[in-house]
Backbone as a chain_set.jsonl record, in Angstrom:
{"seq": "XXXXXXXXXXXXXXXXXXXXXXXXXXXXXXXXXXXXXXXXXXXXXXXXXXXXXXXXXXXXXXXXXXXXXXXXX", "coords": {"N": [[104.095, -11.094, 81.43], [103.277, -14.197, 79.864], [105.413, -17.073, 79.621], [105.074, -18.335, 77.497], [103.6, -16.541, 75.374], [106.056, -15.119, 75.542], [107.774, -16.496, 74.397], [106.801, -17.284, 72.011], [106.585, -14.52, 70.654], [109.355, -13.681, 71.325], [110.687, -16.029, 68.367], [109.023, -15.047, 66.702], [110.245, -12.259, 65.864], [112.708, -12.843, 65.615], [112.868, -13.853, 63.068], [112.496, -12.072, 61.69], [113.932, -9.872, 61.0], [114.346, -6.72, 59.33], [112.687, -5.373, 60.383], [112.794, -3.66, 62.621], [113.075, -0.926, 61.587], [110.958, 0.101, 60.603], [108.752, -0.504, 62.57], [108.368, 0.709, 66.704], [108.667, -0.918, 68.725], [109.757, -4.369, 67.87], [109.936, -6.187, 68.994], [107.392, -6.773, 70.038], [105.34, -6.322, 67.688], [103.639, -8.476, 67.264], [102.581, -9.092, 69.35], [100.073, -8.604, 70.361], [98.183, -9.445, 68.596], [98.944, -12.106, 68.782], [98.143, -12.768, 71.695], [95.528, -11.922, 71.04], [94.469, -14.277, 69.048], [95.862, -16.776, 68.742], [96.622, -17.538, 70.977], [96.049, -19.896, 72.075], [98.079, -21.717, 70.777], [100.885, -23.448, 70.505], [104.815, -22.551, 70.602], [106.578, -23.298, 68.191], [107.746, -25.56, 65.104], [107.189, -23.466, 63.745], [104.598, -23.221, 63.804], [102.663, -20.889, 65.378], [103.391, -18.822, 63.661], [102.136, -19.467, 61.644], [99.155, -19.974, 62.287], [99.111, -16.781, 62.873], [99.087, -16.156, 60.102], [96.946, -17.386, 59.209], [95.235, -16.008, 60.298], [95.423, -13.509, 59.237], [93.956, -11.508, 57.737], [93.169, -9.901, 60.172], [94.785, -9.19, 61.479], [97.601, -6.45, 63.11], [99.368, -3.678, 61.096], [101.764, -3.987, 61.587], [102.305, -6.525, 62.719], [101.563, -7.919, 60.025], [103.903, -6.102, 59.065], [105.575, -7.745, 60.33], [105.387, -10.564, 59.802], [105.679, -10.782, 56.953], [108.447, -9.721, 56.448], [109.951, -11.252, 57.588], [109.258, -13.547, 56.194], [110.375, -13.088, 53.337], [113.262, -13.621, 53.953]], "CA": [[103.959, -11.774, 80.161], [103.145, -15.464, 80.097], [106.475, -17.218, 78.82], [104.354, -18.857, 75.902], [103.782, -15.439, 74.873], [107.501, -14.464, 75.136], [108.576, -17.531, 73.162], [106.22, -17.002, 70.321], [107.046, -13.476, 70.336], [110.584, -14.162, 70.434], [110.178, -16.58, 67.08], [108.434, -13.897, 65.22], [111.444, -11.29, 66.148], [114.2, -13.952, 65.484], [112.642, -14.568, 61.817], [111.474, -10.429, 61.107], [114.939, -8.845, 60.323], [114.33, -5.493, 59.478], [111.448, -5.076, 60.955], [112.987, -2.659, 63.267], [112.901, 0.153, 60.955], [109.201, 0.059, 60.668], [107.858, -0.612, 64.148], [108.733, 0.977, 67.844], [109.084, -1.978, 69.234], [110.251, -5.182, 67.085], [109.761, -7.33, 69.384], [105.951, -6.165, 69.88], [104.762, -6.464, 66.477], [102.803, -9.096, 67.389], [101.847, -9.56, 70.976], [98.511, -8.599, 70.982], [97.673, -10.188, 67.843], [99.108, -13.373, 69.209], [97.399, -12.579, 72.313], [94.223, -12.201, 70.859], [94.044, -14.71, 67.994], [96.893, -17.385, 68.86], [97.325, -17.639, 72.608], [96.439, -21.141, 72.805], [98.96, -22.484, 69.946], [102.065, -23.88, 71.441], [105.298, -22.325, 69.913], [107.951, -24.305, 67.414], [107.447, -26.15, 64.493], [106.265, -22.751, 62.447], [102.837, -23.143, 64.667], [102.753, -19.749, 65.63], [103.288, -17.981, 62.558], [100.974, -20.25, 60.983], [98.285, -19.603, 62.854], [98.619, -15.757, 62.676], [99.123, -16.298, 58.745], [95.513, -17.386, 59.113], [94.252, -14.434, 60.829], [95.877, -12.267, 58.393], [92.814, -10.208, 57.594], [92.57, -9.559, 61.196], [96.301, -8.763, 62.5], [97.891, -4.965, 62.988], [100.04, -3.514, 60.059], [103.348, -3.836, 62.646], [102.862, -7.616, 62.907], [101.979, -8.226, 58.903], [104.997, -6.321, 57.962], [106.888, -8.344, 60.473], [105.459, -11.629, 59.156], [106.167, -10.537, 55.59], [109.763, -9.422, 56.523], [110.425, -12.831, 57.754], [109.153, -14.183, 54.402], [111.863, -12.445, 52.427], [114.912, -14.197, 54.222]], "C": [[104.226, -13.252, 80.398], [104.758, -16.002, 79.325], [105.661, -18.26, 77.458], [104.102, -17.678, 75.194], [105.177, -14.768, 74.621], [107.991, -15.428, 74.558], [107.967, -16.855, 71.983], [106.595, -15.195, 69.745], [108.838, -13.341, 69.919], [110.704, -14.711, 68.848], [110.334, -15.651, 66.269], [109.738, -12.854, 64.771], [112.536, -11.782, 65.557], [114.233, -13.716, 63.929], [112.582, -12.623, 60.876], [112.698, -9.888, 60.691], [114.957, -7.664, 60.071], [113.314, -4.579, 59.893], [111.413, -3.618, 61.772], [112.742, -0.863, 62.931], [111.677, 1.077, 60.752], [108.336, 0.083, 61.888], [108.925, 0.344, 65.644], [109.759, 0.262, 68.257], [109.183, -3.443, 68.53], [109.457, -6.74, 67.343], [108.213, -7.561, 70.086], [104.798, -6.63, 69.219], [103.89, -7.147, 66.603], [101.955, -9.597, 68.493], [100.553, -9.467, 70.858], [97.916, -9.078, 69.85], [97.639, -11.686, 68.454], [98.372, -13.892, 70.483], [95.712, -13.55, 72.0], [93.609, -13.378, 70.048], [94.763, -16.589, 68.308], [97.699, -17.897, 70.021], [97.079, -19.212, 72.882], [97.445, -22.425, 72.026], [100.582, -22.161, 70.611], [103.563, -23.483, 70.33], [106.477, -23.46, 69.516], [106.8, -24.936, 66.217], [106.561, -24.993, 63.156], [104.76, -22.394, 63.196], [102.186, -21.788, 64.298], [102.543, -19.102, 64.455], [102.104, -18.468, 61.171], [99.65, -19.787, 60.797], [98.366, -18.088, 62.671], [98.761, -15.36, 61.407], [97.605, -16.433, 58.383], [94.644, -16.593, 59.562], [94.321, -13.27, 60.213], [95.236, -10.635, 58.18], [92.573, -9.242, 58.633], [93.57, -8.967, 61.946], [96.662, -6.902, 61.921], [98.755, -5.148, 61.441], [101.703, -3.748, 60.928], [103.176, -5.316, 62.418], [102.692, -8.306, 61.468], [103.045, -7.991, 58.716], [106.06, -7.158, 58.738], [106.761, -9.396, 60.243], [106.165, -11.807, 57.726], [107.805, -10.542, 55.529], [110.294, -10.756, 57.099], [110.141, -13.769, 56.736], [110.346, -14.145, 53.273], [113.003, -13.228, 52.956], [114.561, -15.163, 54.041]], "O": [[105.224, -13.604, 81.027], [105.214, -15.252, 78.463], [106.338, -18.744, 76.55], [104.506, -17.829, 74.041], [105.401, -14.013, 73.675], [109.028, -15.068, 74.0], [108.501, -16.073, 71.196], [106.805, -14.859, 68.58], [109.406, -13.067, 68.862], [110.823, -13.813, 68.015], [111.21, -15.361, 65.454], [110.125, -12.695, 63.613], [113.307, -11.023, 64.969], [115.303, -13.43, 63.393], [112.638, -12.32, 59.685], [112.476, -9.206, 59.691], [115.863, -7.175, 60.745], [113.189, -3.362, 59.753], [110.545, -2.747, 61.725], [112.4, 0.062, 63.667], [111.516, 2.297, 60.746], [107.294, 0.727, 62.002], [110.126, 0.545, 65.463], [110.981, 0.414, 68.28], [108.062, -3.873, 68.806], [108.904, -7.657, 66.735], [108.006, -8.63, 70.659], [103.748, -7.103, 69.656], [102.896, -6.671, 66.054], [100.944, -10.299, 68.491], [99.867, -10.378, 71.322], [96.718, -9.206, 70.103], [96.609, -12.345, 68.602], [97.994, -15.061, 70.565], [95.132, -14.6, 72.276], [92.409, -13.604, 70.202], [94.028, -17.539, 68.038], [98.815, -18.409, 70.119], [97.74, -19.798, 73.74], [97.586, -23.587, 72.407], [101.163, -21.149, 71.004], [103.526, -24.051, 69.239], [107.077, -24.229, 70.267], [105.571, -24.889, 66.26], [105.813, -25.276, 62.22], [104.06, -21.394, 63.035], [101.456, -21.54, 63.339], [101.377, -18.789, 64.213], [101.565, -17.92, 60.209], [99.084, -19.374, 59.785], [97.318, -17.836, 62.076], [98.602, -14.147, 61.27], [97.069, -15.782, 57.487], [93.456, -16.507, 59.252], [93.642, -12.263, 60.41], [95.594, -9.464, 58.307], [92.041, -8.146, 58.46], [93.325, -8.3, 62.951], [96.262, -6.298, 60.926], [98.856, -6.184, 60.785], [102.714, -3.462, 60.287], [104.124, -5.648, 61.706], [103.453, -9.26, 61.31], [103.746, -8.905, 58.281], [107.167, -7.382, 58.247], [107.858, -9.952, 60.297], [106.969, -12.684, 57.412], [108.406, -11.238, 54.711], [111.425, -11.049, 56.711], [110.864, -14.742, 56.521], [110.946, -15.005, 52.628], [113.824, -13.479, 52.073], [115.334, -16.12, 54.089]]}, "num_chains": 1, "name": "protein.A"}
């Protein structure tokens, strides 16, 4: 795993809170969205979540509810 991929994944994880309950893996939720959609946005500044805010239509149900669940706090 590229460490631009384990930052931005980190991020998402940091911000998701109960995410755990819902998904396998937490810290997951979004890899292959971010992967696929988001791999060349540089993480900090919100970027990241930004950007797969705009793909919305297009991301799994594991990494909406862990965007969403980072909404709530």
């Amino acid at each position: 795993m590229s460490k631009l991929s384990f930052v931005a994944i980190a991020l998402v994880v940091a911000f998701s809170g109960g995410v755990s309950a819902q998904t396998s893996d937490p810290r997951g939720a979004c890899k292959a969205d971010y992967d696929k959609f988001c791999a060349g946005i540089a993480p900090g500044g919100g970027r990241v979540v930004a950007c797969l805010n705009g793909k919305r239509d297009q991301l799994s149900a594991a990494c909406k509810t862990a965007i969403d669940s980072r909404k709530k706090q």
